[in-house]
N, C-alpha and C positions, 0 to 999 in steps of 0.2 A: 504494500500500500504506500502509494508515494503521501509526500510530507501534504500536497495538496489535497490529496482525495482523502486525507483524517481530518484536515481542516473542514472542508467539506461536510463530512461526516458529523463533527462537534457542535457544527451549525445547524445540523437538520435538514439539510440540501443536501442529499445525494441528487447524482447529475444521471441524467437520461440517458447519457450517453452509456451507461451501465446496465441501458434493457436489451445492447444491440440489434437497435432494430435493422440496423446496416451499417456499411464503412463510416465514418465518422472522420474529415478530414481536415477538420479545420481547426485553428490556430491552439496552441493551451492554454494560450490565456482567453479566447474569446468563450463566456460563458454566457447565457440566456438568461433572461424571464423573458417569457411569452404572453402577454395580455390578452385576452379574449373578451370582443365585446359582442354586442348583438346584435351586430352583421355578421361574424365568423358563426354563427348558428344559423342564420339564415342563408349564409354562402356556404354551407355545408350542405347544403338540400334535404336537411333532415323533415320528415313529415311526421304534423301527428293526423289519426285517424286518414292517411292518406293526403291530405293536404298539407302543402307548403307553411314552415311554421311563421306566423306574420313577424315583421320588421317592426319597432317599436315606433317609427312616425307613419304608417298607415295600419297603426294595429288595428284600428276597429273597421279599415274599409276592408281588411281582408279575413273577417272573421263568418267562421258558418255562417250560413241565410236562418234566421229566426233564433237567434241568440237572447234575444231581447226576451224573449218568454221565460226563459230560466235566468235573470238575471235584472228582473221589475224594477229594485230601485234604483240602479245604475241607471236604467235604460230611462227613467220617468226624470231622472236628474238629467241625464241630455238631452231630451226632449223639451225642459221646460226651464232648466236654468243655465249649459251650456252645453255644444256641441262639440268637441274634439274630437280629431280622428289617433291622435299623437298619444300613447301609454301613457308617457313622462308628463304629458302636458296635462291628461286630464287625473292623475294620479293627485298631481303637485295645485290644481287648481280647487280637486275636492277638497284636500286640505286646508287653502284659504275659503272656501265655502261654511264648512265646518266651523272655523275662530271666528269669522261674521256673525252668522245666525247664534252662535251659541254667545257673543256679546251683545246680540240683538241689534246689531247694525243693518243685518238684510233679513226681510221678513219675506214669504212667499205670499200669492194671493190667496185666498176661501179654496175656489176651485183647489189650486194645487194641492193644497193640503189635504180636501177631500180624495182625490187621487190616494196621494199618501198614505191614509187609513185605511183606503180600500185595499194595501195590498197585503191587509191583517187575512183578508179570505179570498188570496191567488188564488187561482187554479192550475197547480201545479202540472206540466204534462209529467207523465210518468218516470221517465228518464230523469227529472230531477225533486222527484218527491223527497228524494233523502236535507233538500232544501228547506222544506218546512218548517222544520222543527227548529231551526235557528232565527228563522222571521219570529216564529210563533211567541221565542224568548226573550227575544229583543221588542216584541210590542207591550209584553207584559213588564218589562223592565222601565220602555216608556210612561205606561198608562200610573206606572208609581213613584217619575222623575217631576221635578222641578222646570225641568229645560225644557226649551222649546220643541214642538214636533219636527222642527227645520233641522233642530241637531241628530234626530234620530235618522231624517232623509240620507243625512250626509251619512254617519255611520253603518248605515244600510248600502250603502252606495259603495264607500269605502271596501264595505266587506265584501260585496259584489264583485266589483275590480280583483281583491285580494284572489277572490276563491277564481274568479275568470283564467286569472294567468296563470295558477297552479293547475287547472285544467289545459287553457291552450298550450301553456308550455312544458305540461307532463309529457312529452314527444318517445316515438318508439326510440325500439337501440338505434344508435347510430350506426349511417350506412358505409363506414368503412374509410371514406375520404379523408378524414381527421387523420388517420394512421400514416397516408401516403405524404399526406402535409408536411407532417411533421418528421418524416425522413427524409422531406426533401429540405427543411428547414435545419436538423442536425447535419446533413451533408455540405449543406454551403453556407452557413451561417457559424454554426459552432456548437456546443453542446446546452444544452437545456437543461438547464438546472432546476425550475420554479417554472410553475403555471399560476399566471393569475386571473380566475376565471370570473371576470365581473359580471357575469347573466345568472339567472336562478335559474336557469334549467341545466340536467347534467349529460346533454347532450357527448359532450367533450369527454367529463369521466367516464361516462359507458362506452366507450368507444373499444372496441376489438384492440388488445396487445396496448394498453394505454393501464400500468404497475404505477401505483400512486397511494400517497395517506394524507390524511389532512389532518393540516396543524393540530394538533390538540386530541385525536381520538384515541388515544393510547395504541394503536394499533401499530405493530413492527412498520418501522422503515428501511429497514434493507433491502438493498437495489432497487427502491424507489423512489419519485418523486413527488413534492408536496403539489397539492394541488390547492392554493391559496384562493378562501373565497370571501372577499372584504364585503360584500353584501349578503352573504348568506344560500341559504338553498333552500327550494321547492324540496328536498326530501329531507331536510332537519326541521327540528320541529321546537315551537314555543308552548306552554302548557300555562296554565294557572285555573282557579274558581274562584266564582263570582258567587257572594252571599248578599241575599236580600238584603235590604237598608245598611250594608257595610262596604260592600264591594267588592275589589281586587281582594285575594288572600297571597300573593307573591309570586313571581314568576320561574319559572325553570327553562332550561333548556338539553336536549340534547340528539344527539348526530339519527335517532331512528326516523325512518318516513315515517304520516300519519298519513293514510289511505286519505284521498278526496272527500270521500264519503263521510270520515269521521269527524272531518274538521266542524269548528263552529260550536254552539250551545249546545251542549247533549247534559239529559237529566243524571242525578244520582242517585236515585232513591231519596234524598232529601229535597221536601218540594221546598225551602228555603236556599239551597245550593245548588250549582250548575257546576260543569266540567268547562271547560275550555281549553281547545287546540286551532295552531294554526302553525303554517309555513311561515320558517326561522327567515323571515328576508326584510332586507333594509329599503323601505318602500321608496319610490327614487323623487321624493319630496324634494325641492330645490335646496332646504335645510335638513340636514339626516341627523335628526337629533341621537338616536339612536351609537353616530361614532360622534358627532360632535359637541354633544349635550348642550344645555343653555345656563341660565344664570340659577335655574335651580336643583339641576340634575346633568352629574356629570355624565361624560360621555364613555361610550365604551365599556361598560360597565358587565354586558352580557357573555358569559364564559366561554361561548365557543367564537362568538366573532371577537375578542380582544386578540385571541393567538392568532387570529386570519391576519389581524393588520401588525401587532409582532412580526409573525415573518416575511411580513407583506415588507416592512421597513429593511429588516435585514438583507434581503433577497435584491433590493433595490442599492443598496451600500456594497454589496458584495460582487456582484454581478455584472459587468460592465457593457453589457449588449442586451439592449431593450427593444421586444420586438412586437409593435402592436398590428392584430390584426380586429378588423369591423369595428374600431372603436371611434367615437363623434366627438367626444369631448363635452356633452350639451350641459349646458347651465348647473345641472345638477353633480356636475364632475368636479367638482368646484373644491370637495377638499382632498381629491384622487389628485390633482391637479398641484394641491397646494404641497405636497407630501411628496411628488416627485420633485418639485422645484427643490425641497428641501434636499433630496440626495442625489440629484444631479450633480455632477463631477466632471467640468468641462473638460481636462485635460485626458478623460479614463471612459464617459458613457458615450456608446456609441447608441445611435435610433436608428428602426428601421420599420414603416409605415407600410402595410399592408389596405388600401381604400382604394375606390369603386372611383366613380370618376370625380368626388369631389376631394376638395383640399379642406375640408376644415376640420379637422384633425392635425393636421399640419399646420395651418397659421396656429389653428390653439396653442399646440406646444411650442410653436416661437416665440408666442405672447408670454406664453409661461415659463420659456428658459430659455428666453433671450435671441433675439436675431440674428446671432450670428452665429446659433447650433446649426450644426450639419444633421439633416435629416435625408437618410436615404430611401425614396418611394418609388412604392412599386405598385401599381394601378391598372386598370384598363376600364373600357367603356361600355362593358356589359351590362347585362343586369345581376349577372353572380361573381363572388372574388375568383378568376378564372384561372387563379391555383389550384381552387378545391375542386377544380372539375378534373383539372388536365395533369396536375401536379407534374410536371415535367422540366420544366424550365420558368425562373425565375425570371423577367426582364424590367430591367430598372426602368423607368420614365425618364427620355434622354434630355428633354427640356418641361421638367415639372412644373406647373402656373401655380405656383404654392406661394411666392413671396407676394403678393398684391396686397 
C-alpha cells in the first residue's frame, strides 16, 4: 500500500480506481469528485414507469396526464394561487406562500377556501387510496389549530410536492450508461475518488458495478467509494409523532427506505398520537434551513446529513479535479456554491463542466471563483449529455461562449 493510498484510506476516500472497472491512465496526482446534478439523471435516460424521468425546470409539463387527481392540494394551489412548471421554483414559492398566510399577510377568497375543505371528502381513485389517511389527519389537526385554513393549503400542498417527487423520482435500476461514463471518465480524467450526488433519486447508486458506502452508515469501506449526498435521499428516511395539543415529540433519522405507501400520518393505536415518516431530503427552498439554520436553530444538526457535508468539505480540500456533470447552479445552490468558493485552491483545483448547450453553470462558477479560473467544457446541442448515450469520446468545446 503506497504512503498515498493509506492516506486515502484514513480519510475515508478510497478511490474508484480500486473497483477496476478498466485501464486507468491518468496522472497520480489527478484525483476526482464527481458532482451529479439533475441533468446527469435525466441525461442518463433512466425511466420510471417507462417514461423519461422529468428535468427539474419542466417538471410539471412532463408529468403523467391526470396527476392532478392524486395530488388535490398541490394541484388547487396552482390552479388558484400560482402556476409553475419549475420543481425549484414552485417548491421555494410554497414556502413563501406558507410564512404569508400563516402571518396573515395573504388571505384566499370564500370560494377558494371552500374548495379547500372540500378536499376533506376527495374521491380518491384507487391507485392512491393509500393517500387518504394522511389528508384525513391533517384536516383533523386543522379543525383543532388556531391558524388559518390558508396555512393548512400550503402544508397540504407542500406534502403533495414532497410525496410527488418521491414517486416521480422512485425510477427503475439504472440502464447501465452511468457505468460506461464513468470509465470513460477514470480513463481520461483521473481516478475518482468521491461522488457527490446532489438529486434524491438513487439513480447513480443502483447503477450495475457502481461498490460504494455513504458517509456515516457504518457499513465497510473497503474498495469502495463514498457516495456523498448533501441533500439527502428518497430512500433514507425522517421519522417522528405528532400528539394532540403538544405536537412534535422529536425527530430521528436513518439510512432505511420507507415504502411510498407508508409515508405520511399513519394511526397508533392511540387516537391522541400519530406516527410520522417521510423522505430524508433537503427540500431545495432558496434558504435550506435544514444545512444552514437561522437565528434560532442551528444548522446541520441532522445525523446523517452533517457527515454528507463533512466529507463533502474534505473531499473538496483533498481532491484536486472537480468534475461537474447536469448541474445549473440555480439560486438555490447558493450555499453548495459558497462552500466550494471556500476550498477552491487556485494554484491545485482543476474544473471540468459537463452541460447541454447552455453556459450557466459556467459563468456561475466564474462569478463564484473568480474570472480568471480555467474551466474546461464539454457540451453539445442535443437534447441529452451525448456522453451518456455514446460514451466514447470526450470533445472539449473548441471556442466555449461561457465568458459573456
Amino acid at each position: 500500500m503506497t504512503f498515498l493510498e493509506f492516506f486515502s484510506m484514513l480519510l475515508g476516500f478510497p478511490c474508484w480506481a480500486q473497483l477496476k472497472w478498466g485501464k486507468v491512465t491518468m496522472s497520480e496526482n489527478n484525483k476526482i469528485v464527481l458532482f451529479l446534478g439533475s441533468g446527469a439523471t435525466a441525461g442518463s435516460g433512466d425511466t420510471e414507469n417507462g417514461q423519461p424521468v422529468p428535468t427539474d425546470s419542466k417538471f410539471f409539463e412532463n408529468l403523467p396526464k391526470q396527476w392532478e387527481i392524486g395530488y388535490p392540494a398541490l394541484n388547487l394551489y396552482r390552479d388558484v394561487v400560482h402556476k409553475e412548471t419549475s420543481l425549484y421554483k414552485t417548491w421555494n414559492d410554497l414556502f413563501i406562500y406558507r410564512s404569508l398566510v400563516c402571518s396573515g399577510i395573504v388571505r384566499e377568497k370564500p370560494e377558494t377556501l371552500h374548495r379547500f375543505n372540500d378536499l376533506a371528502n376527495h374521491k380518491w381513485p384507487e391507485n392512491y387510496n393509500w393517500r387518504a389517511g394522511h389528508y384525513s389527519f391533517q384536516f383533523r389537526l386543522m379543525n383543532q389549530s388556531l391558524l388559518p385554513d390558508e396555512y393548512y393549503l400550503a402544508e397540504l400542498a407542500i406534502w403533495d410536492l414532497r410525496t410527488l417527487v418521491k414517486e416521480v423520482y422512485g425510477v427503475e435500476k439504472s440502464n447501465g450508461v452511468y457505468k460506461n461514463f464513468l470509465e470513460n471518465v477514470n480513463s481520461k480524467f483521473g481516478e475518482i475518488c468521491a461522488v457527490v450526488n446532489l438529486n434524491y433519486d438513487t439513480t447513480f447508486d443502483d447503477a450495475d458495478g457502481v461498490q460504494y458506502y455513504y458517509p456515516g452508515d457504518g457499513k465497510s469501506m473497503e474498495g469502495k467509494i463514498p457516495i456523498i449526498r448533501p441533500h439527502g435521499s428518497l430512500k433514507w428516511t425522517s421519522r417522528s409523532q405528532w400528539r394532540l395539543n403538544q405536537g412534535w415529540t422529536g425527530w430521528s433519522e436513518s439510512y432505511d427506505d420507507t415504502p411510498l405507501k407508508e409515508t405520511g400520518y399513519k394511526p397508533t393505536g392511540d387516537p391522541m398520537l400519530l406516527d410520522f415518516r417521510q423522505a430524508l431530503i433537503v427540500s431545495p427552498a432558496s434558504f435550506k434551513e435544514e444545512v444552514v439554520g437561522n437565528s434560532s436553530m442551528p444548522g446541520l444538526q441532522n445525523t446523517i446529513l452533517r457527515p454528507q457535508w463533512e466529507h463533502l468539505k474534505r473531499a473538496m480540500e483533498n481532491y484536486n479535479h472537480w468534475v461537474f456533470v447536469g448541474i445549473s447552479f440555480a439560486s438555490g445552490d447558493d450555499h453548495l456554491l459558497w462552500l466550494l468558493k471556500r476550498s477552491f485552491n487556485k494554484s491545485k483545483t482543476k474544473i471540468s463542466c459537463f452541460i447541454k448547450d447552455s453556459c450557466q453553470p459556467v459563468q456561475k462558477l466564474k462569478e463564484c471563483l473568480g474570472k480568471g479560473v480555467g474551466i474546461a467544457v464539454y457540451k453539445n446541442n442535443a437534447e441529452e449529455i451525448d456522453e451518456f448515450k455514446k460514451c466514447k469520446n470526450f470533445k472539449e468545446c473548441q471556442k466555449p461562449k461561457c465568458d459573456h
